[in-house]
C-alpha positions as CSV (number, residue, x, y, z in Angstrom):
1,X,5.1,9.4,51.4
2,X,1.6,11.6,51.7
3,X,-0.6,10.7,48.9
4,X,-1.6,13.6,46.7
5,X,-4.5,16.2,47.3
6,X,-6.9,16.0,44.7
7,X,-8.7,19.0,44.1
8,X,-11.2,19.7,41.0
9,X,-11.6,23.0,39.6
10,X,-15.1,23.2,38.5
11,X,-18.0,25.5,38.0
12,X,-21.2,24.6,35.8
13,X,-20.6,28.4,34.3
14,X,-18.7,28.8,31.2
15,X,-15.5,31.5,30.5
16,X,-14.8,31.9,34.7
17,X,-11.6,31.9,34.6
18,X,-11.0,27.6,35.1
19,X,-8.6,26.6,32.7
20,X,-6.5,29.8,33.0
21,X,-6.7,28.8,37.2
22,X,-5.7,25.0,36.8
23,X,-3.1,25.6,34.4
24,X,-1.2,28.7,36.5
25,X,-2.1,27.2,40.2
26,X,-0.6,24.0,38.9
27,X,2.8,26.1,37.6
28,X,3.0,27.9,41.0
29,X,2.7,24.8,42.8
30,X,5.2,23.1,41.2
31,X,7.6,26.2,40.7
32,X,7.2,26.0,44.7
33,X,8.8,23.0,44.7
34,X,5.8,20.5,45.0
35,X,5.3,17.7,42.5
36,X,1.9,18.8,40.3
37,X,-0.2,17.0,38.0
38,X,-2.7,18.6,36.0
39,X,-5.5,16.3,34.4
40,X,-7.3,17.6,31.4
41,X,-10.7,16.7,31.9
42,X,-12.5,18.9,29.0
43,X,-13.0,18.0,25.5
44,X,-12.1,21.5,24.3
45,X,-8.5,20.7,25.4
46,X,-8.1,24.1,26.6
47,X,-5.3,23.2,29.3
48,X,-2.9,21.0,27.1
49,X,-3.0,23.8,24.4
50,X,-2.0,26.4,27.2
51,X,0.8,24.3,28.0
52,X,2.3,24.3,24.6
53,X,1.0,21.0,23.3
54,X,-1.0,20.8,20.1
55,X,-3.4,18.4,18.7
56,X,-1.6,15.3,18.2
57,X,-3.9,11.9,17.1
58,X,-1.0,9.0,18.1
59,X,-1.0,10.8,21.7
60,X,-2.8,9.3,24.2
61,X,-5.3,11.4,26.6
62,X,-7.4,11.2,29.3
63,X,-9.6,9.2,27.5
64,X,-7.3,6.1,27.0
65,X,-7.2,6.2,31.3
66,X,-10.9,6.3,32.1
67,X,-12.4,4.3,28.8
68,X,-9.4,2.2,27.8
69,X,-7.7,1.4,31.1
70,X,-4.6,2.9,30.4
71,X,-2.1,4.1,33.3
72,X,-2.0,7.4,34.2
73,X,1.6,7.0,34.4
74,X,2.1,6.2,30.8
75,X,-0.4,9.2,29.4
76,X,1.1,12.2,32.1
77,X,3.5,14.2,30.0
78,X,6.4,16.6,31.8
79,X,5.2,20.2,31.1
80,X,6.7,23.4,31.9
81,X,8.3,24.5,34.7
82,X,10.0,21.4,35.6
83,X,7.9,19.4,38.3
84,X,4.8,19.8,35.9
85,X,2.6,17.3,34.5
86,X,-0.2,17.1,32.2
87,X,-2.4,13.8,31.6
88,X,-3.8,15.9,27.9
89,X,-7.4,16.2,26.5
90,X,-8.6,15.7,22.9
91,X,-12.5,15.5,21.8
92,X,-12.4,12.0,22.2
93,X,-13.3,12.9,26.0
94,X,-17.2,13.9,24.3
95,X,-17.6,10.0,23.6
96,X,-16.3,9.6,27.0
97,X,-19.2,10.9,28.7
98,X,-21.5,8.7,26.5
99,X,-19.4,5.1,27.2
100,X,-19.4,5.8,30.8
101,X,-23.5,5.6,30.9
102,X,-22.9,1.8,30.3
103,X,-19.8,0.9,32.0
104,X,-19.7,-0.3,35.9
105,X,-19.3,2.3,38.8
106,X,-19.1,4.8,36.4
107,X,-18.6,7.7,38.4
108,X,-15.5,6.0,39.9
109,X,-13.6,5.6,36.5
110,X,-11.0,8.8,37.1
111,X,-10.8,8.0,40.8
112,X,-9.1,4.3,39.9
113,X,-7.1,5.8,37.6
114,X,-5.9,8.6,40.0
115,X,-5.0,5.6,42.9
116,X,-2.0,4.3,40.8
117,X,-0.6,7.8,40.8
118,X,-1.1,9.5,44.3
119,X,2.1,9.0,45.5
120,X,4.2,10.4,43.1
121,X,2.7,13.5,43.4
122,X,1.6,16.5,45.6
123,X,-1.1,18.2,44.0
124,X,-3.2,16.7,41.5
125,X,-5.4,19.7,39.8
126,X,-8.7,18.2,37.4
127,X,-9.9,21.0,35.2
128,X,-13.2,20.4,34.7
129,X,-15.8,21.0,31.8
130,X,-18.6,23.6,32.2
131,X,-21.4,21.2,32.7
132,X,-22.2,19.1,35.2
133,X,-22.2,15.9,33.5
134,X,-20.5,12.5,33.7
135,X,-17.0,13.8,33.3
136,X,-17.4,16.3,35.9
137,X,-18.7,13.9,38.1
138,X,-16.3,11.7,37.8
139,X,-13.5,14.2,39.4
140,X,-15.5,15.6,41.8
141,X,-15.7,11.7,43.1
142,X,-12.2,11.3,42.6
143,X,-10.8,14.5,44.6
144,X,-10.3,15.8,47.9
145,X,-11.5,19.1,47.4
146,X,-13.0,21.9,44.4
147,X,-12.2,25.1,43.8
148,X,-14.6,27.5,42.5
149,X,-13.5,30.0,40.4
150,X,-16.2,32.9,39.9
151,X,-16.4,35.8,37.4
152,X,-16.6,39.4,39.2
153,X,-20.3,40.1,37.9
154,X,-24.0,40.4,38.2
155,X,-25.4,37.3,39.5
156,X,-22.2,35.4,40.9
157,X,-23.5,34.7,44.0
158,X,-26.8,33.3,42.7
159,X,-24.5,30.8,40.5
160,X,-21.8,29.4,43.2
161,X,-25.4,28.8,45.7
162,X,-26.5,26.7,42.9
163,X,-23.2,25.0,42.5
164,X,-22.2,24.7,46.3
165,X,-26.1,22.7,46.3
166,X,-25.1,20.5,43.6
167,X,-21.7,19.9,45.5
168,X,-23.8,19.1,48.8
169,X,-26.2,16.4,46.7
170,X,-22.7,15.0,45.1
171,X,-21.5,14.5,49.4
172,X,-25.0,12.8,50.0
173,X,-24.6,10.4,47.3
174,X,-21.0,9.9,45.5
175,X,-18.0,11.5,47.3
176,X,-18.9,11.9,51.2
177,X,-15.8,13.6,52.3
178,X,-15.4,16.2,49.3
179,X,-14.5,19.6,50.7
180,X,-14.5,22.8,49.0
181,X,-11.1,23.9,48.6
182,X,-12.3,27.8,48.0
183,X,-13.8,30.4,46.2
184,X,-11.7,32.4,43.7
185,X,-12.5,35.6,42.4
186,X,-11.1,36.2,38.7
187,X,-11.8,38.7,36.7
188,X,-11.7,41.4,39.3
189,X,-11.1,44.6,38.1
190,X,-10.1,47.2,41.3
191,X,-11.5,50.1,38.7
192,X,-15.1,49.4,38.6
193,X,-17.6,49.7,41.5
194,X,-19.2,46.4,40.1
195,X,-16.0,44.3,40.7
196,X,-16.0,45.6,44.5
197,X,-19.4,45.1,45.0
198,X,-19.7,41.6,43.9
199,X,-16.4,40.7,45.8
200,X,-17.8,42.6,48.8
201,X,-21.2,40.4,48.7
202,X,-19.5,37.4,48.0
203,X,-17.3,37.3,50.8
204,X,-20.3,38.8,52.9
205,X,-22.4,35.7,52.1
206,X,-19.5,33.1,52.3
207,X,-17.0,34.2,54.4
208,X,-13.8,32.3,54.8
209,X,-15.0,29.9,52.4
210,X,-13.4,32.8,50.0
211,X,-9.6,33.0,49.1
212,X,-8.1,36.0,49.6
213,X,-5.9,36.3,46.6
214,X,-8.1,37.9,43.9
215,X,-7.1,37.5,40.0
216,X,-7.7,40.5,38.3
217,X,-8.3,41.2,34.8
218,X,-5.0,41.2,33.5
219,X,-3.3,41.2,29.8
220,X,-0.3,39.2,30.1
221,X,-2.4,36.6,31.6
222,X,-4.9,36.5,28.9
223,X,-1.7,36.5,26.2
224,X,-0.2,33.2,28.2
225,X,-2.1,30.5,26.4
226,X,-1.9,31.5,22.9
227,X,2.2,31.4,24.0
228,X,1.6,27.7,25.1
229,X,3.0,28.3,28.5
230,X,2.1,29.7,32.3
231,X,2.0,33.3,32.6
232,X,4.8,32.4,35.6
233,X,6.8,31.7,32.3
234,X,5.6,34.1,30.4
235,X,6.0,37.4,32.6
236,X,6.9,36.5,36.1
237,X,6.3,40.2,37.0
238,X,2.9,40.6,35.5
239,X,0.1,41.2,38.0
240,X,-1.8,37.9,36.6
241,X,1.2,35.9,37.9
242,X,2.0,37.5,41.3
243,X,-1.7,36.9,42.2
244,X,-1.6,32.9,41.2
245,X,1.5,32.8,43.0
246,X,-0.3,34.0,45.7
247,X,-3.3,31.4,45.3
248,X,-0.3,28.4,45.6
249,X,0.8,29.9,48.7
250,X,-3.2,29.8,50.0
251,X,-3.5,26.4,48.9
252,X,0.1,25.1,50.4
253,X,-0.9,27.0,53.8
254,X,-4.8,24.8,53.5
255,X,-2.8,21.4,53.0
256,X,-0.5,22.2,55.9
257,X,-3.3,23.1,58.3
258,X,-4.9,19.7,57.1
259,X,-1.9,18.0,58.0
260,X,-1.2,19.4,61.5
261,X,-4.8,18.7,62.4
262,X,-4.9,15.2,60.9
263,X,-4.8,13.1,64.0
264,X,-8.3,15.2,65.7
265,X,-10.2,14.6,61.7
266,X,-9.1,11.3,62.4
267,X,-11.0,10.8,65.7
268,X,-13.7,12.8,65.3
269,X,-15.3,12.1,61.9
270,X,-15.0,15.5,61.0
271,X,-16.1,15.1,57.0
272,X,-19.4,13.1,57.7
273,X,-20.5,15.5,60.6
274,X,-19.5,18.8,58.5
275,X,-21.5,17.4,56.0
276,X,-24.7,16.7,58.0
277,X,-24.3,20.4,59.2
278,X,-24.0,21.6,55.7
279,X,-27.3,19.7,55.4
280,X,-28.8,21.9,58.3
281,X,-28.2,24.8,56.7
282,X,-24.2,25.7,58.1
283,X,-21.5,26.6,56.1
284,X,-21.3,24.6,52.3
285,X,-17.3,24.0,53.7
286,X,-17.0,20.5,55.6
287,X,-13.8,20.9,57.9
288,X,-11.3,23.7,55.9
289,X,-11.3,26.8,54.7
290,X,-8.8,28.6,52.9
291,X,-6.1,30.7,55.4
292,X,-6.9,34.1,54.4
293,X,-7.4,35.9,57.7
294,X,-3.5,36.0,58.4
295,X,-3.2,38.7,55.0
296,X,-4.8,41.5,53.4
């Protein structure tokens, strides 16, 4: 059995759309028939309340797996739809990022814990906090690949160069063969000349590193959480759910590419030259982009 892709969902920003993408990419995924965990790597617990599950002391969270050693196994909890797993958050995660200074290979906690469970899954999502601190560190070391998510508005493009330059230091230095999954536009809104302009520039500037699904601004999406549930439970037909439904089929078509051209990365080193041209100035996308040219 294929071991999971790991992919973090990150962006040093605040309120772009990263909670509301891991928890509804992680639905569609497993509504599509592949095995999903989402990990709830933010104190605010914003992911595990979106899924239905309160605050609960006696449950254990991501913080028993990275500080006290616990199994992933024993702290994922089935979600909804069925094929859905959540490893929850609490604030206990803010002392996290404090014990980790001291501790051994610290960036590497999450990625141990993740080994244990790779093969029962498909897709393991990390939603990430809004700083770049030891947490998020942590998962971009432990995945595969990050997603971006970026708002539709003044001065996006300025903020994903600053992240993608962060992401290039974490290759140097941490996690070599990270990739970047994509960059999502959410937030768009098809009335406004600003939304157009800013998804215009942003696939000028980054090209195919850019998914084509766009999430727009949508009300049943927003309504989901506060419901405790997926808006591909909530409203299936809403606009909000069509569009993540979309994103899964992006991310299925990436993994599938991967897998047919496995055998040439194999042989040819592709993450650690990618990298050193990412270095030089090429594109901030070692080896994949997402497999948006086929649709419009």
């Amino acid at each position: 059995m294929s071991l999971a892709r790991v992919i973090s969902i990150a962006n040093q920003k605040g309120g772009v759309g990263k909670t509301t993408t891991a928890v509804n990419l992680g639905a569609s995924l497993a509504s599509a028939g592949h095995k999903t965990l989402i990990i709830d790597f933010d104190p605010q617990a914003n992911a595990t309340s979106s899924l239905g599950f309160q605050r609960d002391p006696t449950r254990k969270t991501a913080y028993n797996s990275v500080i006290m050693g616990d199994p992933i196994a024993r702290v994922a909890i089935a979600s909804k739809p069925e094929g859905l797993d959540l490893v929850p958050s609490d604030k206990n995660l803010v002392g996290a990022a404090v014990e980790m200074v001291a501790m051994e290979r610290r960036e590497y906690l999450l990625k141990g814990a993740i080994e244990a469970v790779r093969e029962r899954y498909s897709y393991i999502l990390v939603d990430c906090p809004p700083t770049l601190d030891l947490l998020t560190l942590n998962a971009l070391a432990a995945s595969d690949s990050v997603l971006v998510p970026i708002q539709c508005e003044f001065l996006a493009i300025e903020g994903v160069s600053e992240l993608l330059d962060t992401l290039m230091r974490i290759r140097r230095t941490i996690n070599p063969s990270l990739e970047v999954e994509g960059i999502l536009l959410t937030m768009y809104d098809d009335r406004t000349t600003l939304s157009k302009q800013v998804a215009a520039d942003l696939r000028s500037f980054f090209g195919g590193q850019v998914f084509e699904t766009v999430i727009p601004r949508n009300v049943r999406l927003a309504e989901a959480p506060s419901h405790g549930m997926p808006v591909t439970i909530y409203d299936i037909h809403s606009r909000g759910a069509e569009s993540y439904i979309q994103l899964a089929k992006e991310v299925i078509a990436n993994a599938q590419k991967r897998v047919g051209q496995g055998t040439e990365r194999a042989n040819s080193g592709t993450g650690a030259a990618a990298a050193a041209g990412a270095s030089d100035g090429g594109s901030a996308v070692p080896s994949s982009e997402p497999s948006g040219s086929g649709s419009s």
